[in-house]
C-alpha positions as CSV (number, residue, x, y, z in Angstrom):
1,X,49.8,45.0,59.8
2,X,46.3,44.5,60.9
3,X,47.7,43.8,64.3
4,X,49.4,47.3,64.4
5,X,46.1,48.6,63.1
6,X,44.2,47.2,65.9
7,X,46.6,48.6,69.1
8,X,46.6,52.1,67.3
9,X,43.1,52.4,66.1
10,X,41.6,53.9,69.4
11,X,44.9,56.3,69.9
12,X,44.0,57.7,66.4
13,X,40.0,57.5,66.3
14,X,39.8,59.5,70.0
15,X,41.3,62.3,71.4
16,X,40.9,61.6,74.5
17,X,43.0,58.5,74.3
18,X,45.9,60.4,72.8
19,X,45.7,62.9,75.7
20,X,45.6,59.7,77.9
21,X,48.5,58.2,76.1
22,X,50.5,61.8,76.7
23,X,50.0,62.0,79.7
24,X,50.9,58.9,81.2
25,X,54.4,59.6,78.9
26,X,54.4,62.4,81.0
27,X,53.8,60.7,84.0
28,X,56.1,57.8,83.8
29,X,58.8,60.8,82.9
30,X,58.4,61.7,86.0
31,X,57.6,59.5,88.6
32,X,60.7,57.1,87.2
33,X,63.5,59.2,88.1
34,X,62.6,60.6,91.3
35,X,61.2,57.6,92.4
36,X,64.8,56.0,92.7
37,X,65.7,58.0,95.3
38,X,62.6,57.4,96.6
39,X,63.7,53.9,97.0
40,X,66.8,54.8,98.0
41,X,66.1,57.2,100.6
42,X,63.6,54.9,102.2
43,X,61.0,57.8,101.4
44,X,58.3,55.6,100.1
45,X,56.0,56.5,103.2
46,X,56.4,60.1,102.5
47,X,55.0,59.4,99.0
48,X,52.2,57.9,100.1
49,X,51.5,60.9,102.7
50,X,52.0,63.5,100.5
51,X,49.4,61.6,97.9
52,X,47.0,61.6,100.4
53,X,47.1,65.4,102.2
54,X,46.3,67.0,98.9
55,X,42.5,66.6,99.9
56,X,42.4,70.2,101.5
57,X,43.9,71.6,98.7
58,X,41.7,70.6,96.5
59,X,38.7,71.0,98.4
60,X,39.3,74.8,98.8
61,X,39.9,74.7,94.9
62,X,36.5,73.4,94.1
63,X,34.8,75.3,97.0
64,X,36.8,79.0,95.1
65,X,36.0,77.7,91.9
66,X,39.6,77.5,91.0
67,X,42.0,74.5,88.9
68,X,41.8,71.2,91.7
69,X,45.1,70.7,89.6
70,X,47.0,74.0,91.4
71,X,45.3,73.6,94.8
72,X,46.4,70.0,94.7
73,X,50.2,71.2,94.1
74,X,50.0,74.0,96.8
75,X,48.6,71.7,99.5
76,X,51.3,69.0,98.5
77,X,54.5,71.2,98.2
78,X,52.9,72.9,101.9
79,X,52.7,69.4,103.5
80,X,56.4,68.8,101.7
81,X,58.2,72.0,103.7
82,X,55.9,71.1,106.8
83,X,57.4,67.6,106.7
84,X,61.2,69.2,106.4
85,X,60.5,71.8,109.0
86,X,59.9,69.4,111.6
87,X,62.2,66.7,111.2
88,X,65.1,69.0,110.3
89,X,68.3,68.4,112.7
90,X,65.9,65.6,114.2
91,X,64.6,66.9,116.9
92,X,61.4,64.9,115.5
93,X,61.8,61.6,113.8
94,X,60.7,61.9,110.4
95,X,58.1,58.6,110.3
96,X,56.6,61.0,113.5
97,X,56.4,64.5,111.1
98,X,55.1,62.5,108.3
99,X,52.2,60.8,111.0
100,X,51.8,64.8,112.4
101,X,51.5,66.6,109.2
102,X,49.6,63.8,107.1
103,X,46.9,63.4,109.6
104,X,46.7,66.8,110.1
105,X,46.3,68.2,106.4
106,X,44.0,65.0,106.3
107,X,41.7,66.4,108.8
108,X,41.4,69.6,107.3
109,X,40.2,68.3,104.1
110,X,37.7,66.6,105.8
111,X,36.7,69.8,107.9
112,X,36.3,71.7,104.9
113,X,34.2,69.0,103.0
114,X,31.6,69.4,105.6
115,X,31.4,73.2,105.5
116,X,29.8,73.0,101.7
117,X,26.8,72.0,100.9
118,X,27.5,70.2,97.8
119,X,28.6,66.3,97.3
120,X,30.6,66.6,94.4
121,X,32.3,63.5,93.7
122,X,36.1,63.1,94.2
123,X,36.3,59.6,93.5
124,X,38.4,60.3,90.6
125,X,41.3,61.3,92.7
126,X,41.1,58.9,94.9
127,X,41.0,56.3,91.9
128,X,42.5,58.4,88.9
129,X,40.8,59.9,85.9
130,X,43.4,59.7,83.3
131,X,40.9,59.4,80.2
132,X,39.4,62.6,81.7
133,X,43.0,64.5,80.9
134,X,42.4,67.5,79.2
135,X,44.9,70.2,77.5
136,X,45.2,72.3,80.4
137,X,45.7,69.2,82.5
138,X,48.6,68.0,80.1
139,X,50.2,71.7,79.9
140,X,50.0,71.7,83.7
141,X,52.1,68.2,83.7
142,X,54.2,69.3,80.9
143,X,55.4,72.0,83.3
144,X,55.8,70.3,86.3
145,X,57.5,67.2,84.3
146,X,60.1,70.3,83.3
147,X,60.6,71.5,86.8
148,X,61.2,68.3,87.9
149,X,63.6,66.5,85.3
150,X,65.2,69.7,85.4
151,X,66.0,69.9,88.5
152,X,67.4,66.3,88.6
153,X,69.6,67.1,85.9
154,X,70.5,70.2,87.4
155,X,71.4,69.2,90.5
156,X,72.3,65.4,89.9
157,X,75.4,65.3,91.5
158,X,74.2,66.9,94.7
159,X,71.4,65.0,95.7
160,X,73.6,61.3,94.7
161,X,76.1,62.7,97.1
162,X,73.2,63.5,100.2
163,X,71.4,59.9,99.1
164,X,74.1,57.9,99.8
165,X,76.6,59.9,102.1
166,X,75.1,62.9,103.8
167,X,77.6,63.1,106.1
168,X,80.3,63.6,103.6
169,X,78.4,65.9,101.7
170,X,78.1,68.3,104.8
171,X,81.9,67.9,104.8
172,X,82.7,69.0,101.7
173,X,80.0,72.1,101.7
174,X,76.8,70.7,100.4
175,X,73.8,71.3,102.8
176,X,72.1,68.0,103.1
177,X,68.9,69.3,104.8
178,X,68.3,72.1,101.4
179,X,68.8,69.4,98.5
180,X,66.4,67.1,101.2
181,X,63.7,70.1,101.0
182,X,64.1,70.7,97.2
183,X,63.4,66.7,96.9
184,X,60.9,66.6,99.2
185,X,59.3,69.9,96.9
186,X,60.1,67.8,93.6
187,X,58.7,64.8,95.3
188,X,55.3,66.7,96.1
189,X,55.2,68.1,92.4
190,X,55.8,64.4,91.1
191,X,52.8,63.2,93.2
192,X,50.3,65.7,91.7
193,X,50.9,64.5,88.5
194,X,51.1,60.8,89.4
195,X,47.5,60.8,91.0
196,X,45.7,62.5,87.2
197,X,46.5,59.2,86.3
198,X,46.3,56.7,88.9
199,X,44.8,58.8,92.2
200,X,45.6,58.6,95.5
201,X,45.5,55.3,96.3
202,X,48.2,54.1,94.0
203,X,50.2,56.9,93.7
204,X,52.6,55.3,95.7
205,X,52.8,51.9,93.7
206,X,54.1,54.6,90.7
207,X,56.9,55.8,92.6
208,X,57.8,52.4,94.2
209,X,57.7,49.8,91.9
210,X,59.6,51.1,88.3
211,X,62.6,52.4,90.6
212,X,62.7,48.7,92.8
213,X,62.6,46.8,89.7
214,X,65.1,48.6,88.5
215,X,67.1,48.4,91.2
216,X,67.1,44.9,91.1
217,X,68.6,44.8,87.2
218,X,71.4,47.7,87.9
219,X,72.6,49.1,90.9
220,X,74.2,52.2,88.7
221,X,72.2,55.5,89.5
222,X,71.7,56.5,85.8
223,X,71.1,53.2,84.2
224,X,68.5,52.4,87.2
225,X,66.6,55.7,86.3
226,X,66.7,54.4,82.5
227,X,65.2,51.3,83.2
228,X,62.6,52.9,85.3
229,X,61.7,55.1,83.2
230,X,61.0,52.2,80.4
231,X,59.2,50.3,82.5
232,X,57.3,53.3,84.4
233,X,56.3,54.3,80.4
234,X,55.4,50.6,79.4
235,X,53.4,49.8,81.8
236,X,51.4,53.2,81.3
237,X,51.0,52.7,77.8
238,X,50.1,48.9,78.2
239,X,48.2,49.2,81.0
240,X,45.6,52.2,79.2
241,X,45.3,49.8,76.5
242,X,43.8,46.9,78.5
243,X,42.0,49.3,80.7
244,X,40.4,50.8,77.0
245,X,39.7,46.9,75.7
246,X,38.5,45.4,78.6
247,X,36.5,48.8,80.3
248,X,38.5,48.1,83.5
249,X,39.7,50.9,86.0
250,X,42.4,52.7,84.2
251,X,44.8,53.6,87.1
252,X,44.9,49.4,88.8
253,X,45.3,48.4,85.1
254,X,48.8,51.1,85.1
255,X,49.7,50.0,88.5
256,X,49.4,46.4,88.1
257,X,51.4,46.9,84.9
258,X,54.2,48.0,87.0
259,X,53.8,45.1,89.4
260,X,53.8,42.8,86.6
261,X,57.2,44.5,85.9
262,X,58.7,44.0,88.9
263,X,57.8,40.4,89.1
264,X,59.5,40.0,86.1
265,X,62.9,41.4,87.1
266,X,62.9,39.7,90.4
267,X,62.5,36.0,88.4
268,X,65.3,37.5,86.4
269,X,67.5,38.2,89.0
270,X,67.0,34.8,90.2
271,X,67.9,33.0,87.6
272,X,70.5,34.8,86.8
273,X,71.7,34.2,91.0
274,X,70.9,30.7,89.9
275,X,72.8,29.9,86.9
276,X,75.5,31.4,88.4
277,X,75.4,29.5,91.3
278,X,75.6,26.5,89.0
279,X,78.9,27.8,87.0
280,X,80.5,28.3,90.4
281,X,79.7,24.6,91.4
């Protein structure tokens, strides 16, 4: 009892860690789901793009004085359609529209960092600042996390057909380049809310690494977004509890949870090659 006492005292002594703890919920919610067909689209480098070309957005936020939460979204849905705009029928590669438009949207962040005056810090999101989540900030996540599970419930059947056969799913009626902009849109939402809690830098890692450890305990589309979704939530939770009893960065101590994770299921999938290996000996 003591023990239980001990892992929930700081969730009910602060608020702040209970807005931490809902949030990464939130966050785990998610990241999990999408992030499968991240991994199975092969659109982890999008991820990672689309985490980093938010800087202009928020930039222009802080230099209007508005949320850095909405500018972050608009800049990442704008560099989502500009991505889908130019690799559409590929007439440009998509690795090449990721390089154009990430670079790009890069730049102007940086261009409109030296037009103020001020140096206000924005190391939280390159690094997260999930103990600095407000109640705006977990509205704002609540929403998105609605838009986007949603959608993915909504439309589940559409974008398992265009994942894993486009070309029959143009057959049949389905337009394959729409359910790849709505995902790339969902995709953009999803990494707004992943970098609150981990920032830039490891945004990616939260989409990646539930949804590939996953994949390597179930190669069933529901059950894998299940189990990524556990592990996406468990490492979150876990990972702000060591980060809260050790004072160590909040968003490596998520991420490395989720590495952890994966390590895990590979060994498991191992053995399990292993022993049956063995039986068939």
């Amino acid at each position: 009892m003591n023990i239980l006492n001990d892992l929930l005292d700081p969730f009910i002594r602060f608020e702040f860690m209970r807005n931490s703890l809902a949030a990464v919920i939130l966050v785990g919610l998610v990241c999990a789901p999408i992030g499968v067909y991240v991994v199975l689209r092969r659109m982890a480098f999008i991820g990672d793009a689309l985490a980093h070309t938010i800087l202009p957005g928020i930039v222009f936020a802080s230099i209007r004085g508005l949320n850095l939460f909405v500018g972050a979204v608009l800049a990442a849905v704008a560099t989502a359609l500009g991505i889908g705009w130019l690799s559409r029928r590929e007439s440009v590669r998509e690795d090449t529209a990721i390089g154009i438009v990430f670079t790009g949207m890069f730049a102007l962040g940086i261009l409109l960092m030296s037009t103020t005056r001020t140096f206000r810090d924005f190391t939280h999101i390159l690094f997260g600042n999930i103990l600095g989540t407000t109640r705006d900030d977990l509205i704002l996540t609540a929403i998105i996390a609605v838009i986007v599970i949603g959608s993915l419930v909504l439309f589940h059947k559409e974008f398992e057909l265009t994942s894993f056969d486009p070309t029959h799913a143009e057959v049949i009626g389905l337009k394959a380049d729409r359910q790849r902009y709505w995902l790339l849109i969902l995709l953009a939402l999803t990494v707004v809310t992943a970098i609150q809690a981990v920032g830039v830098v490891l945004t990616s890692a939260m989409l990646v690494t539930p949804a590939a450890a996953a994949s390597l305990v179930t190669n069933r589309l529901p059950r894998m977004m299940m189990v990524a979704t556990v592990i996406a939530i468990g490492s979150g939770v876990v990972g702000l509890y060591f980060s809260y009893r050790f004072s160590v960065a909040s968003g490596a101590s998520i991420v490395l949870t989720c590495t952890a994770a994966f390590g895990a299921a590979w060994l498991i999938r191992i053995s399990v090659r292993w022993i049956n290996r063995r039986r068939a000996a």
